[in-house]
Backbone as CSV, one residue per row, in Angstrom:
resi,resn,N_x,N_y,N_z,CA_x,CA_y,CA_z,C_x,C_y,C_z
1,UNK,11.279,27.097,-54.584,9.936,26.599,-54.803,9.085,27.720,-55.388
2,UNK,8.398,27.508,-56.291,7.417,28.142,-57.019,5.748,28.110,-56.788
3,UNK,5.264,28.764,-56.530,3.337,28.691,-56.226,2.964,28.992,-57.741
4,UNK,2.312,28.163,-58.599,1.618,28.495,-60.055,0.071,28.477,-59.471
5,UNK,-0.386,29.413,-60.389,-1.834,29.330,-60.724,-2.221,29.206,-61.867
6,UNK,-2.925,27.928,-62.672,-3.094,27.620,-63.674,-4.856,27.508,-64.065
7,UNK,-5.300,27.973,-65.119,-6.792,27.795,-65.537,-6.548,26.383,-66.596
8,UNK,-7.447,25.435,-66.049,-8.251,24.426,-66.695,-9.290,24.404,-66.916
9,UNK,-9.537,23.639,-68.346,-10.958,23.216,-68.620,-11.814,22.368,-68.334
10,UNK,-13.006,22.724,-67.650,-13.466,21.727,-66.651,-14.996,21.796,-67.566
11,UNK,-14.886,20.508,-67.635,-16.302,19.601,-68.141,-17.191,18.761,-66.946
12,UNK,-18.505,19.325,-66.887,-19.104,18.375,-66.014,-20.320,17.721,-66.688
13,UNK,-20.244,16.450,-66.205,-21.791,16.181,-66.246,-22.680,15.427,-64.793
14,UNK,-23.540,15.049,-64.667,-24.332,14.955,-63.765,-23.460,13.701,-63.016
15,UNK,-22.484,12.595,-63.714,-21.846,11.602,-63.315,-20.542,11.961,-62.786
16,UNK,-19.880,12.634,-63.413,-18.708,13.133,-63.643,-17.640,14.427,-63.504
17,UNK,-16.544,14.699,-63.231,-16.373,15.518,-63.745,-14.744,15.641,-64.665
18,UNK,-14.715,16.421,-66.166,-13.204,16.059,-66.851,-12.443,17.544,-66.821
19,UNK,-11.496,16.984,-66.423,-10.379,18.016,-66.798,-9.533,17.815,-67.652
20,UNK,-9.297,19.209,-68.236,-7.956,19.553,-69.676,-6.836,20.014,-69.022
21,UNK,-5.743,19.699,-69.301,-4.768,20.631,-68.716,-4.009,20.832,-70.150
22,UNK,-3.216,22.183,-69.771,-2.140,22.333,-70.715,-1.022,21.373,-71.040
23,UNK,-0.771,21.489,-72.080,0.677,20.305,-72.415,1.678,20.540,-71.850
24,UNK,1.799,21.181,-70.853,3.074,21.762,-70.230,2.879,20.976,-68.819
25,UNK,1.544,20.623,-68.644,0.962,20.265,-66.987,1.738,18.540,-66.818
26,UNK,2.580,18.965,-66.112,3.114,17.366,-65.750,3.345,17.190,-63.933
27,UNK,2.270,15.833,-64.004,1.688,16.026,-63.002,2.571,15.200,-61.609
28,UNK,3.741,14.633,-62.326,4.748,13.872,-61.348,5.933,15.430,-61.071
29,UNK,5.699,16.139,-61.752,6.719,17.596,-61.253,5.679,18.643,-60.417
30,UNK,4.765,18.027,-59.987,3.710,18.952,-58.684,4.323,18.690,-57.645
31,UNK,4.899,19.078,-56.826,5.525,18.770,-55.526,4.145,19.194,-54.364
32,UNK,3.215,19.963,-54.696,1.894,20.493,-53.761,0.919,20.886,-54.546
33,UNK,-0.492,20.044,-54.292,-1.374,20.337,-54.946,-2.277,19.346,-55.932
34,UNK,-2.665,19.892,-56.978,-3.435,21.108,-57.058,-4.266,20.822,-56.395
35,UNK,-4.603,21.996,-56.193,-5.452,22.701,-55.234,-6.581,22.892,-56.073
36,UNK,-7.945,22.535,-55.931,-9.111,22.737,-57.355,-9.493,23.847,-56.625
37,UNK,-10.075,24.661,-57.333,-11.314,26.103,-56.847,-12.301,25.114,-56.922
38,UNK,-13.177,24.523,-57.657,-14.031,23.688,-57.439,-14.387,22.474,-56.564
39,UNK,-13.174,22.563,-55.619,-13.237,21.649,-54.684,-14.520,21.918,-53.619
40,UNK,-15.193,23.118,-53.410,-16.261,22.871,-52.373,-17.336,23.995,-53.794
41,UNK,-18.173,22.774,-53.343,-19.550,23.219,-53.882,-20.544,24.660,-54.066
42,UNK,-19.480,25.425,-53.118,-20.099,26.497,-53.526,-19.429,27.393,-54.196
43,UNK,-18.066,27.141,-54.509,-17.307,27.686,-55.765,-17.588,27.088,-57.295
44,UNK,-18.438,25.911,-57.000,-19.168,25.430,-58.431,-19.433,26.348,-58.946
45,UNK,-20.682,26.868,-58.564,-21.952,27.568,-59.177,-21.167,28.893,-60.342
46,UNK,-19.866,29.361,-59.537,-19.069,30.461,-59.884,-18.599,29.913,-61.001
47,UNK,-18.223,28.966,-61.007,-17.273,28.130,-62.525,-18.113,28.050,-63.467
48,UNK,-19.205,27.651,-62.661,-20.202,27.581,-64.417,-20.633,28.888,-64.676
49,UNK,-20.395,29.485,-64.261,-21.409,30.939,-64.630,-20.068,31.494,-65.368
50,UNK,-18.943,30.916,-65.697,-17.641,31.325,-66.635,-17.945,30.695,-68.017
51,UNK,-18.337,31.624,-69.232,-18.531,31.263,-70.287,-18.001,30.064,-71.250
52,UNK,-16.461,29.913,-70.655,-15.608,28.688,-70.996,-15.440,27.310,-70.433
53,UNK,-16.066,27.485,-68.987,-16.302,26.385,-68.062,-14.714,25.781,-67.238
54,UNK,-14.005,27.231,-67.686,-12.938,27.063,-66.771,-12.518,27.350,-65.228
55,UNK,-11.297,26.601,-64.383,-11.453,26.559,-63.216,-10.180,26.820,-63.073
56,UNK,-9.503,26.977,-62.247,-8.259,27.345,-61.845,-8.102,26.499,-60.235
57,UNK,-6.539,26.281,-60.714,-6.253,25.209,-59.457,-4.536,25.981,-59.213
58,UNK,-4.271,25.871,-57.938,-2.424,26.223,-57.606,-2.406,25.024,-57.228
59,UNK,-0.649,25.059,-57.751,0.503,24.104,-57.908,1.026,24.630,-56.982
60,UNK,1.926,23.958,-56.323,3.568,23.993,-56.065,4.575,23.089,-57.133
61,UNK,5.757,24.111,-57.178,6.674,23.194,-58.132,7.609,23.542,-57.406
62,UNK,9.128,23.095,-58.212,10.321,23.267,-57.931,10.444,24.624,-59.211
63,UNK,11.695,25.746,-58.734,12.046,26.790,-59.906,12.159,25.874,-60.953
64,UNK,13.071,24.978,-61.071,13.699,24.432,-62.360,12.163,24.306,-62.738
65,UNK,11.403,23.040,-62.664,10.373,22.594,-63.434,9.033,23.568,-63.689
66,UNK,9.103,24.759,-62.653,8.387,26.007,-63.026,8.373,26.740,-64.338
67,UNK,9.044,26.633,-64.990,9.580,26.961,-66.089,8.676,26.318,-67.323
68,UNK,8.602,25.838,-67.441,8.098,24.209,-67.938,6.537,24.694,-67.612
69,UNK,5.678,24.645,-66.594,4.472,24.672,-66.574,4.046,26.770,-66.999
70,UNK,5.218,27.305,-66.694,4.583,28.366,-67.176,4.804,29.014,-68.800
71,UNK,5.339,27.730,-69.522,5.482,28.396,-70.523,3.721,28.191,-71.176
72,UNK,2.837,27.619,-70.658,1.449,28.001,-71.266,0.653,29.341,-70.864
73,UNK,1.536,30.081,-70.146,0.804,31.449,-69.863,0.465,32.123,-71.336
74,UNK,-0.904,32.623,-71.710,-1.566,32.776,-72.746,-1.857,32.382,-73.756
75,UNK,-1.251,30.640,-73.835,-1.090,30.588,-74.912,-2.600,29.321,-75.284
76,UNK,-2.495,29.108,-76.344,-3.897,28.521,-76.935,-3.778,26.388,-77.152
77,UNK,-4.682,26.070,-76.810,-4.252,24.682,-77.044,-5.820,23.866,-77.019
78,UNK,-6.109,23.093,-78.002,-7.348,22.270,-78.080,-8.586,23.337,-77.849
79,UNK,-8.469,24.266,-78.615,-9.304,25.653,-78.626,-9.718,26.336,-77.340
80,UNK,-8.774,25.972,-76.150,-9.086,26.495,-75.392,-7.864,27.305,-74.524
81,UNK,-8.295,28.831,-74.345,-6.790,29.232,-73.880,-6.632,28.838,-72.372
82,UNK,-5.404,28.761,-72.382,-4.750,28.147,-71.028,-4.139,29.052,-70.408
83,UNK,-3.769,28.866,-68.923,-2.872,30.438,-68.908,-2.572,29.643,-67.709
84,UNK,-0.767,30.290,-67.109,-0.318,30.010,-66.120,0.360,31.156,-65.846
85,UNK,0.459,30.954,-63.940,0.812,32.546,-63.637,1.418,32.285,-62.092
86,UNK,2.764,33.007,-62.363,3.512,32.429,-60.543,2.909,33.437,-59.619
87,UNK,2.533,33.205,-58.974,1.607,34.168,-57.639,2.407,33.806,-56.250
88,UNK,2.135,34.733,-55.349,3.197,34.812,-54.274,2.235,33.718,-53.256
89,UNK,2.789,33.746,-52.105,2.775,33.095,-50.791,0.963,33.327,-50.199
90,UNK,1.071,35.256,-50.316,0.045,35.543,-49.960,-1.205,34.990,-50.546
91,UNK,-0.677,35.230,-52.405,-2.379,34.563,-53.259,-2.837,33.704,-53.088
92,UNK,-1.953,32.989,-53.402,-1.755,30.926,-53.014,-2.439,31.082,-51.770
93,UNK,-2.369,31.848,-50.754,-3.190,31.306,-49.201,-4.332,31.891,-49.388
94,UNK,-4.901,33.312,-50.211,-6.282,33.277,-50.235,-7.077,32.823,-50.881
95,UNK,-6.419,31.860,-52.069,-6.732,30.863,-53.051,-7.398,29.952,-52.191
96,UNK,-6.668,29.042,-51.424,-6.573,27.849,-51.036,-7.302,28.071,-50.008
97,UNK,-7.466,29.302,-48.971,-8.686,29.381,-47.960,-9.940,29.927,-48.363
98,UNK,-10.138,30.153,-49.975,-11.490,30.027,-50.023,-12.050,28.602,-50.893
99,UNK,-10.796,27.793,-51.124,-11.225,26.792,-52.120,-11.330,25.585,-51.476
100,UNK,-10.548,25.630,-49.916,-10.828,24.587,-49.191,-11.259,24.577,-47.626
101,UNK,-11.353,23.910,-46.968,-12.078,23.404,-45.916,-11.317,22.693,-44.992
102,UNK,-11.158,22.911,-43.563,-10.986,22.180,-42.515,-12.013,20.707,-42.745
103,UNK,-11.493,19.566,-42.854,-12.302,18.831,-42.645,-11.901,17.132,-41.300
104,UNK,-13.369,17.121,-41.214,-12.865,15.803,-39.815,-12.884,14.758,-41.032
105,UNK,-11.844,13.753,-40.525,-11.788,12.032,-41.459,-11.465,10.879,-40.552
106,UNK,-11.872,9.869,-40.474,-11.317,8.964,-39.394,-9.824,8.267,-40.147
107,UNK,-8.976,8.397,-39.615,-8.062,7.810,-39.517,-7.446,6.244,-39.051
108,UNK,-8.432,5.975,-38.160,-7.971,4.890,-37.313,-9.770,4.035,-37.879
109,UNK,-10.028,3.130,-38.399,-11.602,2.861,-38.198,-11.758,2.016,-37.963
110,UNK,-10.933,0.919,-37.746,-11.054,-0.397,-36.136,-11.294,0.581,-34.711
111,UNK,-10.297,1.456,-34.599,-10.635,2.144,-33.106,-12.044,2.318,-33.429
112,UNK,-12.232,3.202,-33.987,-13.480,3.978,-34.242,-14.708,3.166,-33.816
113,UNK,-14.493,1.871,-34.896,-15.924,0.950,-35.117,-15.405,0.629,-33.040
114,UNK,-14.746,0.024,-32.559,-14.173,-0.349,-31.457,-15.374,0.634,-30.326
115,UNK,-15.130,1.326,-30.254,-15.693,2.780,-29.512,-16.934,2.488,-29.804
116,UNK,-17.426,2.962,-31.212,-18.947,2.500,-31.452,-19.434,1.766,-30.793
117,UNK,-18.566,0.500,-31.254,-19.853,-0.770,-30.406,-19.850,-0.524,-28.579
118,UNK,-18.588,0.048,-27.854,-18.648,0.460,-26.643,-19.668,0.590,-26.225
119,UNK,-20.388,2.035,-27.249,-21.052,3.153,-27.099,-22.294,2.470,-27.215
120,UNK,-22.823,1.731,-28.287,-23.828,0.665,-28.351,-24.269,0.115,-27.008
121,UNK,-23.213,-0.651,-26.556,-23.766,-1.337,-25.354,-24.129,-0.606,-23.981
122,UNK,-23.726,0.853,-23.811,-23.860,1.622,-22.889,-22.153,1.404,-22.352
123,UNK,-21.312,0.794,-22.681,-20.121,0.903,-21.711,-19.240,2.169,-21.563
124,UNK,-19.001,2.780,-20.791,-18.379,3.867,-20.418,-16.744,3.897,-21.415
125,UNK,-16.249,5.335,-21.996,-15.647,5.286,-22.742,-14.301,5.864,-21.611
126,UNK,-12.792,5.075,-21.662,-11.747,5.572,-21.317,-11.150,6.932,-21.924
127,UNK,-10.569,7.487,-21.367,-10.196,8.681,-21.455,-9.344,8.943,-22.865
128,UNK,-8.394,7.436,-23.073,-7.971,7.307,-24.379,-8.878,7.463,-26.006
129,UNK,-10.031,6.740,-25.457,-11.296,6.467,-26.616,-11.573,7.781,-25.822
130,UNK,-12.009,8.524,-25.685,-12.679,9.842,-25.464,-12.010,10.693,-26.524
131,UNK,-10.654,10.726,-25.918,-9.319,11.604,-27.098,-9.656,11.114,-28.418
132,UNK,-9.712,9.625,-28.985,-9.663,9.306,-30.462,-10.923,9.748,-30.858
133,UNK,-11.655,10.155,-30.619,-13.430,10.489,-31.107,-13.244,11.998,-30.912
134,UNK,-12.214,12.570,-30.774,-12.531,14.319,-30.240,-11.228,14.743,-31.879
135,UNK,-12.224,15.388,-32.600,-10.914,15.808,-33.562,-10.033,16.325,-33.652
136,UNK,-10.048,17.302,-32.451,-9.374,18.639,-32.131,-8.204,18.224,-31.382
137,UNK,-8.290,16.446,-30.659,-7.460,15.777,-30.230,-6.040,15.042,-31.220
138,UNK,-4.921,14.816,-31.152,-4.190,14.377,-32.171,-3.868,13.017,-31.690
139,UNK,-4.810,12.397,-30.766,-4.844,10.727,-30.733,-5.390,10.393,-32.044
140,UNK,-5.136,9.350,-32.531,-5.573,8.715,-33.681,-6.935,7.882,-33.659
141,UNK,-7.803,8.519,-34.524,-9.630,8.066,-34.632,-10.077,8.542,-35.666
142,UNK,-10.550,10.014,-34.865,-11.207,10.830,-36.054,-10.298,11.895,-35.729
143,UNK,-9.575,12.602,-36.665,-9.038,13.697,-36.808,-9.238,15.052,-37.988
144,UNK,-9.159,15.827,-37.579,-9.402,16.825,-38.543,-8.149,16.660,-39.725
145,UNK,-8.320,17.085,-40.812,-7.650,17.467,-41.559,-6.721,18.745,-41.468
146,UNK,-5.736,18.715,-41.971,-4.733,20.159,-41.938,-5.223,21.295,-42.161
147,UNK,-4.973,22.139,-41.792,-5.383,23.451,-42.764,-4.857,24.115,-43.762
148,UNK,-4.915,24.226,-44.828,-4.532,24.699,-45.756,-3.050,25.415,-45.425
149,UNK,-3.198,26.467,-44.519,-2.342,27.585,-44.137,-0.709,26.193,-44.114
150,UNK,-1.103,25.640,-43.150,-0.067,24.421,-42.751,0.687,23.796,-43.581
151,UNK,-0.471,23.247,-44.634,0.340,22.384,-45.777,0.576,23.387,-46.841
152,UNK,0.208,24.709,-46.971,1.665,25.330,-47.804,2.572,25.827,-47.046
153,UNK,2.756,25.965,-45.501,3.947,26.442,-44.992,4.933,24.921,-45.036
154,UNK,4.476,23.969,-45.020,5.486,22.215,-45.148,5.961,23.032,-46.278
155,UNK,5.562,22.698,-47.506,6.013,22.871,-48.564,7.024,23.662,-48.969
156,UNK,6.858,25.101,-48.497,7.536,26.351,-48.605,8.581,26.439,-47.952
157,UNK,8.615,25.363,-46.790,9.964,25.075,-45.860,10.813,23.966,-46.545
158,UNK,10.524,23.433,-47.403,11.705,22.523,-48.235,12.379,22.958,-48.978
């Protein structure tokens, strides 16, 4: 398995936002990822203040198809240069822990709404509905999201 770090061209507007990738970027041979730098809002501000309006995101690939996405390292395409670059275990994790976020998501949202209305009427919550509303819990409700660290060690173990 391979960790790439690749720069794209990122277009925004107030609706939207577009990405360029290199002709090499094929996106059914990503086995992990990408990973955007622009994924939390305060790595925006940093992207635009890059004269080209480029962003950089890591891949996971397989060796074989690694090959393949890094042959755009320096090279030029739709006037904009592209570049790809295999980076170790370590980069890839300080990449990905400043580009992303622990986050809570409900998982379950019948339980959830379920609990709510509980909670509405004043009825006392079972110890089960206590667990699905606690994120830190791995009953199914609201749960946190993975941490980064996690879902590249899955990956790196296949």
């Amino acid at each position: 398995m391979k960790l790439i770090r690749l720069k794209i061209k990122r277009t925004s507007t107030a609706e939207k936002t577009h990405y360029d990738y290199p002709a090499c970027y094929d996106a059914k041979k990503v086995m992990f990822g990408p990973i955007y730098e622009g994924a939390l809002n305060e790595n925006v501000a940093l992207i635009n203040q890059r004269n080209q309006g480029d962003e950089f995101i890591v891949i996971g690939t397989s060796d074989k198809d690694a090959v393949e996405f890094l042959k755009s390292e320096g090279g030029q395409e739709q006037g904009f240069e592209f570049g790809a670059k295999e980076i170790t275990e370590e980069e890839a994790l300080a990449d990905g822990n400043k580009w992303t976020r622990q986050t809570e998501k409900i998982v379950d949202q019948e339980k959830v709404l379920m609990i709510l209305a509980k909670v509405a009427r004043n009825e006392p919550l079972n110890q089960t509905e206590k667990d699905a509303i606690d994120p830190d819990n791995p009953e199914p409700g609201i749960n946190k999201s993975k941490p980064f660290e996690e879902s590249l060690n899955e990956f790196l173990e296949k």
